[in-house]
N, C-alpha and C positions, 0 to 999 in steps of 0.2 A: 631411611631418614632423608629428607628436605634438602637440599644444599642452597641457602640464597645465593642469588645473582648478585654481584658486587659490582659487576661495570659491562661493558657491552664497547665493542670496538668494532669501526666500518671494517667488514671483508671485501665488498665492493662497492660501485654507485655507477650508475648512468646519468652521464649528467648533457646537458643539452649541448648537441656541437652543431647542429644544423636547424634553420629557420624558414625552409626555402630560399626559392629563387636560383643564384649562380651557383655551380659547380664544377670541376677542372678533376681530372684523371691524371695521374701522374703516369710518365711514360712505360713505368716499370708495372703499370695496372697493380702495385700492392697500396696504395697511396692515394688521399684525397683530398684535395682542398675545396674548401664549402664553405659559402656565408653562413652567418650566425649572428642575426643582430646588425650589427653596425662592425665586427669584427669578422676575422677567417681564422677558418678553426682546419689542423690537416690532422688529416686521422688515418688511423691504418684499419686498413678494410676488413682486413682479417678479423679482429678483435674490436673496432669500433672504437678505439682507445684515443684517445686527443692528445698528437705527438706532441703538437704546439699552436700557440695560436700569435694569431698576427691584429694586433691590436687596432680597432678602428678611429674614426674621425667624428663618432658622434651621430653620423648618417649612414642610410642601408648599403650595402654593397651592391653594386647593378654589375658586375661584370667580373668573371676569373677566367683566367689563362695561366698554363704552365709551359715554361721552356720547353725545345728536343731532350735538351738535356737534363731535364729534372732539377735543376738546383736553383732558378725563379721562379717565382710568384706573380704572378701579374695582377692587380685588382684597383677598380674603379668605383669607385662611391658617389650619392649623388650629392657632395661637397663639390665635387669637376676636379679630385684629385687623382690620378693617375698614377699608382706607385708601382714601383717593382722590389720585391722582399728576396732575403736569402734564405732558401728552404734549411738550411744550415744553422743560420745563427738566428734568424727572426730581427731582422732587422734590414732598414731598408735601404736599400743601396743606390736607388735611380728616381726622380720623380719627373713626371712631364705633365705641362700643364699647355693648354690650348683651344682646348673647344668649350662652348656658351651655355654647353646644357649634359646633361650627364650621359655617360658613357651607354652604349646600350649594349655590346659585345667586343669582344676583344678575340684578335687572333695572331698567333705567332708565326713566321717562314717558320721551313724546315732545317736551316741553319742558324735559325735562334739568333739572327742578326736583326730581324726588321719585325716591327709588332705594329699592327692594324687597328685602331680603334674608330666604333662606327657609334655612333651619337642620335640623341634627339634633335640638335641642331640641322638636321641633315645633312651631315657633312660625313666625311670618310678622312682619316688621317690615318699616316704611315712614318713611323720612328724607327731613328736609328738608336737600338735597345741599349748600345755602351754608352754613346754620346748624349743621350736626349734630346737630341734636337727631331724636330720637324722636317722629313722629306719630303711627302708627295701631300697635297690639301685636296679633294676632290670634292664637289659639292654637285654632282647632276640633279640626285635624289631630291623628289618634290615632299618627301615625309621622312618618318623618320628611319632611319638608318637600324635595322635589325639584326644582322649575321653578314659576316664576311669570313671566308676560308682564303688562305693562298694556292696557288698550282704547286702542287711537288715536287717539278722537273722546270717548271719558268716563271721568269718575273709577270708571274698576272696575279691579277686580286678580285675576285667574285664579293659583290654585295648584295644584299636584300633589304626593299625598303616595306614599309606599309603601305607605300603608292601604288604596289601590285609587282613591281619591275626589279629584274636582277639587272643587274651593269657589272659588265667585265672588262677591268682597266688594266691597260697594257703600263707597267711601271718603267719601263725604258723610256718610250715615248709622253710618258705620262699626259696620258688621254683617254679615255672612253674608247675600248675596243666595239662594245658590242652591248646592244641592248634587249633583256629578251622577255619575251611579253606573253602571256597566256594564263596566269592567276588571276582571278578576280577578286582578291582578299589579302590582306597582307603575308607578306610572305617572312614568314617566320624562321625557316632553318636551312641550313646547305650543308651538301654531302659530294665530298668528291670520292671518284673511285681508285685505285690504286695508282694506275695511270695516268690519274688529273685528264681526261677527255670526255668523262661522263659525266657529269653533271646532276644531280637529286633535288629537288627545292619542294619545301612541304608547307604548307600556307592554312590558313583558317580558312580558307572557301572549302575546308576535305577535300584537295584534291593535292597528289604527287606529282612532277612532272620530270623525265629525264631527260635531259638537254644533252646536244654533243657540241660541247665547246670550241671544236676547231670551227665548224659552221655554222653556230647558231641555232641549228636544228631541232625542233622539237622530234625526241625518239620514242617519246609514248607516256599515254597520262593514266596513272593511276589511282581510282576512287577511294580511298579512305572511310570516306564516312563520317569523319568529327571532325575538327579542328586540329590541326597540326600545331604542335608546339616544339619538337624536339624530333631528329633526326640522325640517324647513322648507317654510313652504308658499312655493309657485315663483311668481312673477308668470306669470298663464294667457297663452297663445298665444304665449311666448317660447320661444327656443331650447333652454332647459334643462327645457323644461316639454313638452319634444317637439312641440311645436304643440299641444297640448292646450289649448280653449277652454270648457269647459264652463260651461254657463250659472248662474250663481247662484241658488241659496248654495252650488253645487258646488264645489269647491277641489281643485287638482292640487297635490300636496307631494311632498316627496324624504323617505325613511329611511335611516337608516342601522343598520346593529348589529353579531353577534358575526361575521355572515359576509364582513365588509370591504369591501362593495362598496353604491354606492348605486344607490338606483333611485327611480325614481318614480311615483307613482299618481293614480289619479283617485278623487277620492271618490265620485264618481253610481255608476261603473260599478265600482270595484276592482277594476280593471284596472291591470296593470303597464305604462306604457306607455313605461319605459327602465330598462335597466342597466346598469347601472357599468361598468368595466374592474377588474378587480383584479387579484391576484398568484395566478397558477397557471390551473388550467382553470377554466371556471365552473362546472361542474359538482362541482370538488373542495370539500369544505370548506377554509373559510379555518386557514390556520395558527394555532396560540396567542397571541394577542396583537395580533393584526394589526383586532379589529375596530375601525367606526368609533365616535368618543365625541362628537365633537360636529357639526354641518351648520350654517353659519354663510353667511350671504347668500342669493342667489338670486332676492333683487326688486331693488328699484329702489333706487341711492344718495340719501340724503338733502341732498347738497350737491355731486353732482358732474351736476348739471342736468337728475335725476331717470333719468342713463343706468343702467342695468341695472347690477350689482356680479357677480362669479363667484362662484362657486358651491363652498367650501372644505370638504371631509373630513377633518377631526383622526381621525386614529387614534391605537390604544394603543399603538403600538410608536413614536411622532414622527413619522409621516411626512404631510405635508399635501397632499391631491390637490385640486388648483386646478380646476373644471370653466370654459370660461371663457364667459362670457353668450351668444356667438355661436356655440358648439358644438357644445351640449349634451352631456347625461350621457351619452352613447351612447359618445363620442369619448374617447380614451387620455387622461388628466388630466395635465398637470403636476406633478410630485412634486416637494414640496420636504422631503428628509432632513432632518428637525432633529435625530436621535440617532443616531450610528450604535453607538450602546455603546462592544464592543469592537473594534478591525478587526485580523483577524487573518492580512491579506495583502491585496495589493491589485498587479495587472501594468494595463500600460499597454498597451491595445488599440486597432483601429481600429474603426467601427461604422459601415457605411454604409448610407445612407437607399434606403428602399425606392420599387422605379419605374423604370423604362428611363430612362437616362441619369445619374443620380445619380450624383455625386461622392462621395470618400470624405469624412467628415466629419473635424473636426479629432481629435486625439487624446484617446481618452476612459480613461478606468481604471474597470478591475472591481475592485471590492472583497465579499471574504468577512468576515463578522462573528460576533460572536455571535450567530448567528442562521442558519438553512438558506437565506434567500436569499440569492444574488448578487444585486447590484446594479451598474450602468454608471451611470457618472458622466461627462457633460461636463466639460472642462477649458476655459477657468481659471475658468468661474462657478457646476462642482460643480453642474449640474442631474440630475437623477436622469432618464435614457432609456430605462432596461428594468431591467423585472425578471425576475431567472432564480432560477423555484421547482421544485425537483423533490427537493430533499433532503430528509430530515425532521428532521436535526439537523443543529448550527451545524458550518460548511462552516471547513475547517483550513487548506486549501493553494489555490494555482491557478498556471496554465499558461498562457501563450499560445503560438499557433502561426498565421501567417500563411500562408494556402495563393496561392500564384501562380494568374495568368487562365490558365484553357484556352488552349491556341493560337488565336487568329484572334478572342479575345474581348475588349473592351475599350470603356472609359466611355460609348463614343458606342451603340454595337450592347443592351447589356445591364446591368443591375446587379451581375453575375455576377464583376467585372474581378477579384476578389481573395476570399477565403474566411477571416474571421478565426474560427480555431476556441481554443478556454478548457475546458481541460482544469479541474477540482476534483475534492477528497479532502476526504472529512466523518467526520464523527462516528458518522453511519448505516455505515460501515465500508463504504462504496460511492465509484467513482470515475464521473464522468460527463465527455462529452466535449459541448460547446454551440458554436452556432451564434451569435454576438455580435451580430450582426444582426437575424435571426430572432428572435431571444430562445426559442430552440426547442432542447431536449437532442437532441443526433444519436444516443449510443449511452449503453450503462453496462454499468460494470464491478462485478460479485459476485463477492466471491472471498475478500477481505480479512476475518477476524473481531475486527477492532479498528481503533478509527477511523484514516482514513489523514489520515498529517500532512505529505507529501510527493507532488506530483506533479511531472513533467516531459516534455516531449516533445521525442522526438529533434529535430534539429539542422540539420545537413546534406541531409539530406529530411524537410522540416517534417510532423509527423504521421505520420509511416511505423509510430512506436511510441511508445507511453506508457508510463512507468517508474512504479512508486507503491509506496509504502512505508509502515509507523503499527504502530500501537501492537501490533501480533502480532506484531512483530518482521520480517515478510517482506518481501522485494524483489520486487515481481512486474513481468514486464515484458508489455508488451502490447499486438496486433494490430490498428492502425487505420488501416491500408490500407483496410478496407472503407469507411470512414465516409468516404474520401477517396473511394473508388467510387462511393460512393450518392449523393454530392453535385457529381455531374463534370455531371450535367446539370440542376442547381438545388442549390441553396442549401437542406438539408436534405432531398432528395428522394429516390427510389428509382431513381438512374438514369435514368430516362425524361420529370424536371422536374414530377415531382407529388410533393408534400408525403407523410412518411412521419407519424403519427399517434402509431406506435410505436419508439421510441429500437433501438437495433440495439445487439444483446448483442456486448461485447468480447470477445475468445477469448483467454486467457492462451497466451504462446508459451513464457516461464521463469521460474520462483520457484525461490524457497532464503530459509530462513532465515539471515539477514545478519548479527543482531547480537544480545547477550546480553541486549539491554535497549530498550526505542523506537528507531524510525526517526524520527528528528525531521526528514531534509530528504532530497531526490535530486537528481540532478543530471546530465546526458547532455554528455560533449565535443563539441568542435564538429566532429570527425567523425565522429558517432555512434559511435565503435570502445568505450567506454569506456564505465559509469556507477557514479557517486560515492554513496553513504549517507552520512549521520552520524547521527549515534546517542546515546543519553545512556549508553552503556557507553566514553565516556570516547574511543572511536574514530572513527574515519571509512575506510571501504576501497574500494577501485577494484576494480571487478567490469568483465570481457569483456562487452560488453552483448548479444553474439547468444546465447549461452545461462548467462550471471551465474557463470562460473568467477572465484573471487578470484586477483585480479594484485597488488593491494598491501593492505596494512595500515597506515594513520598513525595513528600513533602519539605522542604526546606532550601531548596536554590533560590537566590535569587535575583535569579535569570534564567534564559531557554537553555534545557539539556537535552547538549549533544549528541551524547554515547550513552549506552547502559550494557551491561554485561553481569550474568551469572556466573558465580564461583564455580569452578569446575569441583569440587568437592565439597563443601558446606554452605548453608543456606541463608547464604549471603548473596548481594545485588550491589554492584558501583556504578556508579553515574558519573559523569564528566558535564558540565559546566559552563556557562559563558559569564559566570561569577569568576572565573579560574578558579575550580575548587574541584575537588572530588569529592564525592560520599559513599560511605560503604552505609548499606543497609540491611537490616533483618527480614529475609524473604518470610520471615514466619510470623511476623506482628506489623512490617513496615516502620520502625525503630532507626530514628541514622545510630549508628553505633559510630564511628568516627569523620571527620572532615580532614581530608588532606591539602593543603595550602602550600603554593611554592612558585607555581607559571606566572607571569607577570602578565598576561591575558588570558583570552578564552582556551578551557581545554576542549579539545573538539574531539579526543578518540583514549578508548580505554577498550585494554586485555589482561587476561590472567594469565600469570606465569609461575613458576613453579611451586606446579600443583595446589596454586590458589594461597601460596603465602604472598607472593607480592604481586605487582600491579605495577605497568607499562601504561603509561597516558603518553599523549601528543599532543600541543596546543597551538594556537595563533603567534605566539612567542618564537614559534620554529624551534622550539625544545622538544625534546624528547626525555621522560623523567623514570628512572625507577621506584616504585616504593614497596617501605614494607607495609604491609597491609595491617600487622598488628598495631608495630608503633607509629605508623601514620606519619615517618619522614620517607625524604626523598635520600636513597641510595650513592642515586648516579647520574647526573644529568649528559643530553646528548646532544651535539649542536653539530647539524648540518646539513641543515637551510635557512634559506635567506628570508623565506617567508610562513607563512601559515601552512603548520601541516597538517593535511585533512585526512590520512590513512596511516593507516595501522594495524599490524598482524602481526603473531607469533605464530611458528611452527614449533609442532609439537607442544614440549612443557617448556618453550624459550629458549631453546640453543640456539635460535637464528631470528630474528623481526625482520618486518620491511617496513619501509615507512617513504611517502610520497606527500606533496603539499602541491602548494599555489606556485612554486617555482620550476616546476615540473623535471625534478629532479628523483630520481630513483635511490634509496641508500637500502642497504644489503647488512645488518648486523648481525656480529657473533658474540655467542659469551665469551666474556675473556677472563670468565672467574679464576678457572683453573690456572691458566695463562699467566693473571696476575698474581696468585698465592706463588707462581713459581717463582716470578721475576721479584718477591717481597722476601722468599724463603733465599735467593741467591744472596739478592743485596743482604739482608742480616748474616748470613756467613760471609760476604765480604766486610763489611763489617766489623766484624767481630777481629778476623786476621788483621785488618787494616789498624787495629786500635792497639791488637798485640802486636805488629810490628812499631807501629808507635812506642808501647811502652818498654820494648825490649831495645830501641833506638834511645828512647831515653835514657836507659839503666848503662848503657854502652857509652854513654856521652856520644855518640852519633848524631853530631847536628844537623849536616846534611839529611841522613836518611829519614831523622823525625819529623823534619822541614818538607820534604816531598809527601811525604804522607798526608800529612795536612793541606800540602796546595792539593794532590789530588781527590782527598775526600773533600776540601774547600769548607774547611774549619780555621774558620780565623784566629779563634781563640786560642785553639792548640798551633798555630804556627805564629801567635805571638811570645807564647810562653816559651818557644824555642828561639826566637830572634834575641828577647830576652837575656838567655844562658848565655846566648854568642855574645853580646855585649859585653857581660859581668865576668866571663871569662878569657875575655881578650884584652890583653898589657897594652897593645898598642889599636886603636881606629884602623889601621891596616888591617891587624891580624882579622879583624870582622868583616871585614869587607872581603879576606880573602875568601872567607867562607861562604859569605853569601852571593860574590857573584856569580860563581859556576851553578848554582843552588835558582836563579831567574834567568842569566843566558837562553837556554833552549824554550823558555815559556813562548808560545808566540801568539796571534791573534786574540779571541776573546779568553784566551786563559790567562793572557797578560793585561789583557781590559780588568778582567776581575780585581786580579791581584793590585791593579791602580785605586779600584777601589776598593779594595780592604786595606791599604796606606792611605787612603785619602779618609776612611773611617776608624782608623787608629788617629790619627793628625786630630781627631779634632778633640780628643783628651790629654791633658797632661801627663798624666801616669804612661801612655802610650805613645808621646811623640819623640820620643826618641827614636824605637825600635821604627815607626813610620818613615823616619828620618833614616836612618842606613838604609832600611831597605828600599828607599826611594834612590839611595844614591847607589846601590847595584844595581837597578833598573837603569838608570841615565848614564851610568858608564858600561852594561854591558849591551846597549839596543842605541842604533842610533837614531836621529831626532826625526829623520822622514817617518823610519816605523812608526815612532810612537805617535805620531803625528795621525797617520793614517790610522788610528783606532778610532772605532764609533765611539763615540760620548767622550774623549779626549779632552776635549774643549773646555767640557762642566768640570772635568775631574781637575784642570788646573786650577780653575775658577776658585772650586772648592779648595782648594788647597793653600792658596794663596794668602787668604785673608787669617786664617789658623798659622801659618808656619812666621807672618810676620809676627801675630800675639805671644809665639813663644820667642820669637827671636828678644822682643820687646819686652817678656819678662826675664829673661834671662842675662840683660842688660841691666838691667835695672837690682837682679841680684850680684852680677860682679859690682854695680857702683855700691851696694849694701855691704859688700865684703870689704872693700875696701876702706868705705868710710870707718867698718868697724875697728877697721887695720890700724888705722889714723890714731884712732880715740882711745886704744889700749896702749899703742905704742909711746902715747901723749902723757897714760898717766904710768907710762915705767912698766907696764906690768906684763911687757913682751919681752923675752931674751934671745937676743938677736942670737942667730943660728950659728957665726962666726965666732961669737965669746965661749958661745957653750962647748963650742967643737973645741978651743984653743983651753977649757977647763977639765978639760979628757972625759966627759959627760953629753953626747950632742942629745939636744932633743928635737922633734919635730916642730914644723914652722908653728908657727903661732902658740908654742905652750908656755903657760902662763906662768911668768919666775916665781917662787916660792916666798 
């Protein structure tokens, strides 16, 4: 039997904490602060997790620095604001303002006394970090001011400008030590060595040079080959330094620049003696954007008992490659995505670890971006596992397809147990078919002359054939039986378990132009007999899939649809909308049999989930909706994003979704069917007891304990009908107050807000302003007036109350002057017996009864 999904709860999300540009290593290397926007976001390395963020000025950040001691922030925006943060509480404790044009690098002593900022003004300024004031101003520099380090061991201060030129300013003397010349390009980065006498300076002309700062020396120039952006000298004979020992004043450092990848050198020899991993072949140039901007660690923590820190790649595009101390650069880096932009689809795949005997790993998702590469993500902690580069523009669609073990093959014998193949469709108007594991393209499809916004792979026999549709309007279907061949005996190989180098050309088997306007999505039944378009011409049509003869035409959007998807068990078709609508149709006549209506815009992605009774959309609304598919409401709606969400996938029969948009955000859902019948089945046996202490509290005359039960299930009703009782049986105003004020004493914050407002909604009925009335005056004699004072919405609840307690005061006046007049006018015409005659006739009666 079926069990509907009732609601769906985040298990995780990635969500953006880096945008390029500055970045800062915390001394204890577990820690990171990184621009984000106009804000700084510090994250822990380990997990990626955004401990805090440090709110911006409205403009990009151009500059971070972290104290020796880890507990500042340093960071400059191009507002010309200069702040210093408490890594602690997030807030900020120092500002210095002074220079004309925005910060360009920031550096701190090693006693965390004195902080160096270098500018577009061309200037160089030095603070004192407690006081804020201005100590040294320096202005040689004919450009702008790029990187400044301090010495380690003395007051000097090393700069780099774009005019080509380092200056080493003596801070005692405050003066120009030393000027040193041999870049033809700006000079971009500085690296001292442990000692502060070696000197590193890495420039855009591709060239390194190492200086010996007591003499001004040049000690030997090292080629590069790109453009230097970022620089670190390695602690020698460590892991990340390749075992590289060379004797001093020689220095082994890391670059980085526009080609993405780090490496590392020696300065005696300039010799490369590691490189990076990056994205694509090494021999390719790096993509647009991808180079690296900053090299942050690589020696030794200053407070974490001198152990070695990793070794961090800021790239331009957000993505942080972690090298770790004991690795080195040689070795695959851990990627931490801080931006994914846009995500423009994202399927839930398996990836498993490479090696004889390897288990599958847990469930990972691929996501397409704005951007040409794939990328695989671990779930639920979103670490980034591979990257898949071979497109040359941002990738639109994707595919998975899970191939079964050969016969006779399985976890124990080979890696081989399962084949998860990821079909994509880009912008480059090419489809490719990839190896998830491997992180290796198996084939590609040329054919298509407009980018393709639709992939699919058959069904029934996973991979037999890939569907792919876009912007030329064509349905092409196509022949990957091979790719299943060539990988029967390895994992991306030729058959015979050797690696193929080159991707294997797809063979189109049938096209036809489909629709009068884009393929926005395709779709294959789950017995391959069948396959679905939609289109922004308003349709969606069912095409014979062995050679794409049209069988149906749906009909009834109207607007371009986005999505289309086959029921996984009956012979049904849903479509998604830029009407905001969804339609279920009869794959057997083309029939809408229902419209589901609910997104306050375009829905742009639909799946089937359990087992094809309901239906997962996603829209422009940044909703996320369940429905049942019979009755054609929405379940359970999901909100968490800011913008249009364009991906969507379930695993399995929907115990998990992902879903990514326009805000390039990652969300990770679980059911929480089970979860919530639990927490629905606790509350009604809470409940139930809370109702029977109630009414065994009543039958007890317990007015206290029926009084609490009511504030804490927060039943007005049933704690007026107890204030009530306390009234009618109490002789004197006292005795009820005795009651009630130990009864609101302990309440404090919003449980005492409430309770102001369940007196302030009793006040405004007669029947009820009594009971509103004590127990406002055990709140005001047992709390005093700062507390209540300091309650959110205090203000309005007086407000409210004010103008009701004067109307009963005013009619309650106006009934003692009624009592009385009536006093007057019986005792006028005789027909009151004063209470003194009656007592003195040995008969008393009560006041006002009427003589006989």
């Amino acid at each position: 039997m079926v069990v509907a999904k009732t609601n769906y709860r985040i298990e995780s999300s990635l969500e953006v904490f880096y945008t390029g540009g500055p970045a800062a290593l915390f001394p204890d290397g577990d820690r990171l602060a990184c621009a984000c926007g106009d804000e700084t976001k510090i994250i822990d390395l380990e997990t990626g997790a955004v401990l805090r963020s440090l709110p911006g000025d409205s403009e990009p950040v151009t500059a971070l620095a972290i104290s020796p001691d880890g507990r500042t922030v340093f960071s400059a925006s191009r507002a010309l604001l200069l702040r210093a943060w408490s890594a602690e509480t997030g807030k900020v404790v120092q500002t210095y303002v002074g220079h004309k044009a925005p910060v360009a690098g920031i550096a701190v002593d090693p006693t965390g006394s004195l902080l160096a900022t270098v500018s577009a003004d061309h200037s160089t300024r030095v603070w004192d970090v407690a006081g804020g004031f201005c100590t040294h101003s320096f202005g040689g520099h004919r450009g702008i001011v790029l990187a400044a380090c301090f010495h380690p061991h003395e007051m000097l201060l090393v700069t780099a400008s774009d005019d080509t030129e380092i200056r080493v300013w003596d801070l005692v003397a405050k003066s120009c030590r030393r000027v040193l010349k041999g870049h033809f390009s700006a000079v971009t980065c500085l690296g001292l060595s442990a000692d502060g006498w070696t000197l590193v300076s890495g420039s855009r002309d591709g060239v390194c040079i190492a200086w010996n700062l007591r003499s001004g020396a040049k000690l030997s120039t090292t080629p590069v080959l790109e453009a230097v952006e970022a620089l670190a000298v390695l602690d020698p004979g460590s892991a990340l330094a390749a075992g590289a020992a060379p004797a001093a004043p020689a220095a082994v450092f890391a670059t980085g620049g526009e080609r993405g990848r780090v490496r590392v050198w020696r300065s005696d020899t300039g010799a490369c003696v590691a490189t990076g991993a990056g994205e694509g072949p090494a021999d390719a140039p790096a993509a647009e954007g991808t180079g690296v901007v900053e090299l942050l660690g690589g020696g030794r923590g200053l407070h974490a008992a001198g152990q070695p820190v990793p070794l961090v790649a800021a790239t331009q595009d957000g993505r942080l490659l972690v090298h770790a101390p004991g690795s080195g650069v040689a070795a695959p880096p851990r990627q931490l995505v801080g931006n994914n932009d846009e995500v423009t689809d994202v399927r839930f795949v398996e990836r498993r670890a490479s090696g004889a005997g390897a288990g599958p790993s847990p469930a990972c998702v691929a996501v397409a971006t704005n951007s040409p590469v794939i990328r695989v993500f671990s779930t639920p902690r979103f670490d980034c596992l591979a990257s898949l580069a071979g497109h040359s523009a941002a990738v639109l669609a994707l595919d998975a397809a899970l191939l079964a073990a050969p016969p006779g093959v399985n976890d124990g014998e080979s890696n081989r147990s399962a084949l998860q193949l990821l079909a994509s469709g880009s912008k480059d108007c090419g489809v490719r078919v990839w190896d998830v594991s491997a992180g290796t393209c198996l084939a590609l499809g040329e054919g298509h002359v407009g980018a393709v916004a639709g992939v699919a792979f058959s069904r029934r026999r996973p991979a037999a054939f890939l569907v792919s549709g876009g912007s030329d309007r064509l349905l092409k279907v196509w022949d990957t039986s091979a790719v299943v061949g060539a990988t029967a005996g390895g994992a991306g190989g030729d058959g015979d378990g050797t690696t193929s180098d080159r991707p294997l050309r797809l063979r189109t088997v049938a096209a036809v132009a489909a629709h009068d306007r884009d393929v926005n999505a395709v779709a294959v039944s789950p017995d391959d007999a069948l396959v679905a378009s939609a289109s922004q011409d308003r349709t969606a049509k069912l095409w014979r899939a062995a050679d794409l003869v049209l069988v149906a035409t749906l009909r009834g959007h109207r607007r371009g649809v986005w999505s289309v998807a086959f029921s996984p068990v009956d012979r049904l078709v849903a479509t998604a909308s830029a009407d905001a609508s969804l339609r279920i149709w009869s794959a057997a006549d083309g029939a809408c049999l229902r419209a589901l209506e609910g997104h306050a815009a375009s829905a742009l992605r639909l799946c089937w989930v359990s087992l094809g009774a309901q239906l997962v959309s996603a829209g422009a609304d940044g909703l996320v909706k369940l429905w049942g598919a019979r009755a054609g409401e929405a379940a359970a709606t999901l909100d968490a994003a800011e913008d249009k969400v364009w991906a969507l996938d379930a695993r399995g029969d929907g115990a998990q979704l992902v879903s990514g948009g326009g805000d390039g955000r990652l969300v990770l859902w679980a059911d929480a069917t089970a979860e919530d019948r639990g927490e629905a089945a606790a509350a009604g046996a809470a409940a139930v007891a809370a109702d029977q202490a109630y009414a065994n509290a009543l039958a007890d005359r317990d007015w206290t304990a029926a009084a609490k039960t009511a504030l804490e299930r927060d039943q007005p009703r049933r704690l007026l009908a107890v204030v009530n009782n306390v009234l009618e049986g109490a002789d004197e105003p006292a005795d009820a107050e005795a009651i009630l004020r130990p009864l609101v004493a302990p309440l404090r914050g919003e449980a005492l807000r409430r309770l102001l407002e369940t007196v302030r909604d009793w006040n405004t009925h007669a029947r009820s302003c009594h009971a509103a009335a004590a127990l406002l005056r055990a709140v005001l004699c047992s709390h005093a007036p700062g507390e209540l004072c300091a309650l959110p919405g205090v203000a309005g609840i007086v407000d409210a109350l004010a103008p009701y307690t004067q109307r009963h005061a005013a009619r309650l006046d106006r009934l003692a002057r009624s009592a009385f007049l009536l006093d007057h006018v019986l005792d006028s015409m005789s027909m009151l017996e004063p209470v003194d005659e009656a007592a003195q006739n040995g008969h008393a009666k009560p006041d006002g009864v009427l003589a006989g």
